[in-house]
C-alpha positions as CSV (number, residue, x, y, z in Angstrom):
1,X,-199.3,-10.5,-127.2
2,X,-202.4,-10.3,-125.2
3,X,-202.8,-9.9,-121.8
4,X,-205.8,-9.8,-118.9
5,X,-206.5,-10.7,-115.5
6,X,-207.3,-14.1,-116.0
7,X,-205.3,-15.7,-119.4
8,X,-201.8,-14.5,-120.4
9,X,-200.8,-14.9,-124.6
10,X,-197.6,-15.4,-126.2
11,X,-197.8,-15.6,-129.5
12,X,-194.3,-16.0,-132.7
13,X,-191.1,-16.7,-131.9
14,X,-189.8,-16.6,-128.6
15,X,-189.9,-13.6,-126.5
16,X,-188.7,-12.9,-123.0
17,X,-192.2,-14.1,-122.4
18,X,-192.1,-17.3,-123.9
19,X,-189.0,-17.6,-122.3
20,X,-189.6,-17.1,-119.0
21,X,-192.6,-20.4,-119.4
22,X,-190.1,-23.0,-120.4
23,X,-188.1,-21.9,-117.7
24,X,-190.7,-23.7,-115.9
25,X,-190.0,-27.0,-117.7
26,X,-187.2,-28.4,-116.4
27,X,-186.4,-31.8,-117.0
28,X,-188.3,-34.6,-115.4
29,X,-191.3,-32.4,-115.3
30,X,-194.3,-34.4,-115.5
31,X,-196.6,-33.1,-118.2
32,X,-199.8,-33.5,-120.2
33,X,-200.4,-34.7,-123.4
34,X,-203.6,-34.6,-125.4
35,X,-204.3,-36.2,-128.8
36,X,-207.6,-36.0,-130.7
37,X,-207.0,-37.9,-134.0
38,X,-208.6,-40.1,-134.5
39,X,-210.1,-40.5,-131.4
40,X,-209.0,-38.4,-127.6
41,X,-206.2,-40.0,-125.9
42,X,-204.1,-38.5,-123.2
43,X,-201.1,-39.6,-121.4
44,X,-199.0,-37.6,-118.7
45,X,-194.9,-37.8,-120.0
46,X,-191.6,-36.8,-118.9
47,X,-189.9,-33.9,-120.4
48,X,-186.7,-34.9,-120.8
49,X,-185.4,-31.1,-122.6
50,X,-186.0,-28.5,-125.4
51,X,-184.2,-26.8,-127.8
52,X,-185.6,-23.4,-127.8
53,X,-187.5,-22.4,-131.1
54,X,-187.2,-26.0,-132.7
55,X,-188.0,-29.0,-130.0
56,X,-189.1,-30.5,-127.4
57,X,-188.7,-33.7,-126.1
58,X,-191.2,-35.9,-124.4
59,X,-190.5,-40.3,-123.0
60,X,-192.7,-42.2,-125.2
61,X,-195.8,-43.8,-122.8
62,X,-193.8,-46.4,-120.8
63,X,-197.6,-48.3,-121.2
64,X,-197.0,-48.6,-125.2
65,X,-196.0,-51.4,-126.8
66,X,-194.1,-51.4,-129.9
67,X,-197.6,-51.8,-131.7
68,X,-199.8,-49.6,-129.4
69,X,-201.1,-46.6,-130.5
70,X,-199.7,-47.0,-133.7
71,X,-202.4,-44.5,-135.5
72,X,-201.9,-41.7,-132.7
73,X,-198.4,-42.0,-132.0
74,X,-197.1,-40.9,-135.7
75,X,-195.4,-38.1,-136.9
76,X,-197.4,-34.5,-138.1
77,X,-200.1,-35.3,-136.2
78,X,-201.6,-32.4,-133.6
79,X,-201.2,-32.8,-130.0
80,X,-202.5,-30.2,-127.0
81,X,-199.8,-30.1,-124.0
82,X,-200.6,-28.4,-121.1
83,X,-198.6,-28.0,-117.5
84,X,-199.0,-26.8,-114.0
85,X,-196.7,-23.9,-112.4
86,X,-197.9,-24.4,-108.8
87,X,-195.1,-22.1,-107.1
88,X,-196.0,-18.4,-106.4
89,X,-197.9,-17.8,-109.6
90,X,-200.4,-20.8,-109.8
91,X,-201.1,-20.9,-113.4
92,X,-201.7,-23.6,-116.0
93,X,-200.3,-23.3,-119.2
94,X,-200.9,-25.3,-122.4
95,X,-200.5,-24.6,-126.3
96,X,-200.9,-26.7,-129.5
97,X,-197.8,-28.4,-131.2
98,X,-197.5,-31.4,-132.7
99,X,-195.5,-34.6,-133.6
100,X,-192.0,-33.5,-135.5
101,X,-190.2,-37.3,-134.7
102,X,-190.7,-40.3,-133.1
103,X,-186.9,-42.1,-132.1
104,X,-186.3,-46.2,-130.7
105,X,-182.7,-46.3,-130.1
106,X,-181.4,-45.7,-127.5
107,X,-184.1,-44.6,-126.2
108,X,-188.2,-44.2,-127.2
109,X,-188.6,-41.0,-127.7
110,X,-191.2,-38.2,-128.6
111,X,-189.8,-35.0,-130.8
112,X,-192.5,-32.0,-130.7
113,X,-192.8,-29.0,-132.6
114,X,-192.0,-25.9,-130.6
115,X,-195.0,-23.7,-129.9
116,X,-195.6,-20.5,-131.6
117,X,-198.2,-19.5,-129.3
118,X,-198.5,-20.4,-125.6
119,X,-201.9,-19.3,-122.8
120,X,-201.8,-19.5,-119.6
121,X,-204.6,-19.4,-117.2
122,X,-204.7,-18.1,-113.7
123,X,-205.9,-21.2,-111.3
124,X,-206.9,-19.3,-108.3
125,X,-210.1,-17.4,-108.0
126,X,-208.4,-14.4,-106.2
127,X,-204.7,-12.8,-106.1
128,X,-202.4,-13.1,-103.5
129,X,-200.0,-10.8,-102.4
130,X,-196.5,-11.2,-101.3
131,X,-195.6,-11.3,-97.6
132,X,-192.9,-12.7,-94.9
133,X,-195.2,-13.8,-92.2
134,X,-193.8,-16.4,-89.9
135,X,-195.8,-19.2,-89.4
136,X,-195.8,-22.8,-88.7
137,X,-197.8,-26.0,-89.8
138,X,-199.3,-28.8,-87.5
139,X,-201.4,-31.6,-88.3
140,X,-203.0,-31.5,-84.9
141,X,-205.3,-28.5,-83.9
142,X,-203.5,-29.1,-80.3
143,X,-199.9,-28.7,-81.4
144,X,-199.0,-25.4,-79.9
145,X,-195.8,-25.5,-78.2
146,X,-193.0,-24.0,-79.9
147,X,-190.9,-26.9,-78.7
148,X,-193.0,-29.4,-80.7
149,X,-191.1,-31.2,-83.1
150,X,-194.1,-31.7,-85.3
151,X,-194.9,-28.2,-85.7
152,X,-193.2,-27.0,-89.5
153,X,-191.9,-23.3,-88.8
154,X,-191.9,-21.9,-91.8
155,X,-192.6,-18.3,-93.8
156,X,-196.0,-17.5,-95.7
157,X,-194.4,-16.0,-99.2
158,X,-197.8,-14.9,-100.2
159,X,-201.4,-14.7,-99.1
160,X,-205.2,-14.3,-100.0
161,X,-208.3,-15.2,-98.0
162,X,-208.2,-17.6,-99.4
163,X,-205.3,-19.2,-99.2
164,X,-201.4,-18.8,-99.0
165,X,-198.0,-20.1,-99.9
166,X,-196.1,-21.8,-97.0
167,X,-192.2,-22.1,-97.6
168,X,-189.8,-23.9,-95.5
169,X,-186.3,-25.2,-95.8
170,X,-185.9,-29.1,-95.3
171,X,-183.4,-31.6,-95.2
172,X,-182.4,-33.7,-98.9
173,X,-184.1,-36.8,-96.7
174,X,-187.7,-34.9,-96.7
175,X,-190.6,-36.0,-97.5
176,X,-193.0,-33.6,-99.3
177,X,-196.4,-32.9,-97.4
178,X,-199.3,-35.0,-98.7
179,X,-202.3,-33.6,-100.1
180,X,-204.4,-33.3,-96.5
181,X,-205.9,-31.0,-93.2
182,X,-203.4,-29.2,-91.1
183,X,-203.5,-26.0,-89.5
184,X,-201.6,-22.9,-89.7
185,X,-200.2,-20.9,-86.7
186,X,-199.7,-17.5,-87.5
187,X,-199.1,-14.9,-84.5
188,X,-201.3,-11.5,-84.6
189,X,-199.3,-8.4,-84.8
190,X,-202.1,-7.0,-82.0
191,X,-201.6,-9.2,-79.2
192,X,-198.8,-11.8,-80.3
193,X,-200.7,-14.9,-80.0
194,X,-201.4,-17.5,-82.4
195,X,-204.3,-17.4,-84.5
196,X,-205.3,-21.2,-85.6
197,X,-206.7,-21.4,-89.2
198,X,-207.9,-24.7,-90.2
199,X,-206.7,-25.4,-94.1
200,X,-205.8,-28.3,-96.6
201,X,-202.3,-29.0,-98.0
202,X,-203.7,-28.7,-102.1
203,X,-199.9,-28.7,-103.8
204,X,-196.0,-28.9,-102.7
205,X,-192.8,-28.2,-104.8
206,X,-189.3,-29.0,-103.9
207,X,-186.7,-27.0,-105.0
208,X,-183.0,-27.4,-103.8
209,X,-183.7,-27.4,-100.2
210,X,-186.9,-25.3,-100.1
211,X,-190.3,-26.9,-100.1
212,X,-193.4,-24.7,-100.7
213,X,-196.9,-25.7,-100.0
214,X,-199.7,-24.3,-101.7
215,X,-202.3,-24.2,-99.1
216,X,-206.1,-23.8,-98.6
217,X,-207.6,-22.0,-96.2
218,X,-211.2,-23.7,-94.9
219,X,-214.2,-21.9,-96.0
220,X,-215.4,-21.5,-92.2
221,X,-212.1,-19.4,-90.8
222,X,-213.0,-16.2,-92.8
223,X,-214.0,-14.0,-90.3
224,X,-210.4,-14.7,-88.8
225,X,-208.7,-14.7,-91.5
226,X,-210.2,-11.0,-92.4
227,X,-209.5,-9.8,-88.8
228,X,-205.9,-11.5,-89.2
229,X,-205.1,-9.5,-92.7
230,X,-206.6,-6.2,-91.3
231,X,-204.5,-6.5,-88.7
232,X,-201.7,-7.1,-91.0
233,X,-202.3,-4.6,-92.9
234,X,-203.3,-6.6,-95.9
235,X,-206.0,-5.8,-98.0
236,X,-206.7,-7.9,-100.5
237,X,-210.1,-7.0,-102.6
């Protein structure tokens, strides 16, 4: 197994490693499939499970006819997957498998070969380190008062210059934060009042009752956000 900053290699047969990735696939995830013979085609599928070390399985492409993609869609041939972990670590991870069965009844189905070798890549430019910051989201600049139902209050798990990882526990009838400007309100440890950072909403994950947003911070607010993390006592090269 090889291992840098950047890309992460697990190679045989399944290691604590390897492991710990499919742990990230639970059903219904939503992944990618890519096909290069005989010509590129790629279609986003629903994992529907795994048996670890022999399978995965995959819906066939609700778009495919019975006919469709009949030259693609057969068994041995190669296929490239590749999925997004967008929770604390933000990494994408892909390998190469390829086509062990195809089932129609009861359902169409896609059989895969398990991988013996899995990367992952790192999807932020810089690391983030773990905190408990309270903090709250608004999609107004304005929205100050504590009392405002609008405002999110929330904790930021982890955090960068760049950007951060805002958790908050919701109700089952929530509705995930679209991709979009808000602005974070996190209180300085020096003087106890807000500091406003202008950022976008770039990813959300629901789990159980917890959603966490992966969020951007804009470009302009670093010379807050380095006074804020000083202050914090985060330092972050």
């Amino acid at each position: 197994m090889e291992t840098n900053k950047n890309n992460t290699t697990v190679e045989d047969k399944p290691t604590e490693d390897q492991k710990k990735f499919f742990l990230d696939l639970l059903p219904g995830k939503l992944i990618d499939i890519q096909f290069n013979n005989p010509i590129q085609v790629r279609f986003k599928l629903t994992l529907i499970g795994y048996d670890t070390g022999k399978y995965l399985i995959l819906k066939y492409p609700a778009q495919a006819g019975k006919n469709d993609y009949s030259d693609i869609l057969v068994e041995g041939n190669g296929a490239i997957v590749r999925y997004i972990i967008e929770d604390e670590r933000g990494e994408c991870v892909a390998f190469s498998t390829s086509i062990l069965a195809i089932s129609f009844r009861p359902e169409r189905l896609i059989y895969l070969a398990y991988p013996k070798k899995i990367e992952s890549r790192q999807l932020r430019e810089t690391s983030r380190l773990p905190t408990h910051i309270p903090a709250k989201i608004s999609l107004h600049k304005g929205d100050i008062d504590a009392d405002n139902k609008s405002l999110l209050h929330g904790l930021i798990i982890d955090i960068s210059p760049s950007g951060c990882r805002f958790a908050i526990h919701v109700s089952s009838g929530f509705v995930a934060l679209k991709k979009r400007q808000v602005f974070v309100h996190i209180l300085s440890p020096l003087d106890n009042e807000p500091v406003i950072i202008t950022s976008y909403i770039r990813n959300n994950q629901m789990k159980g009752n917890r959603l966490s947003v992966g969020i951007e911070f804009d470009a302009s607010e670093q010379v807050k956000l380095n006074k804020l993390l000083e202050a914090y006592s985060i330092d972050i090269d």
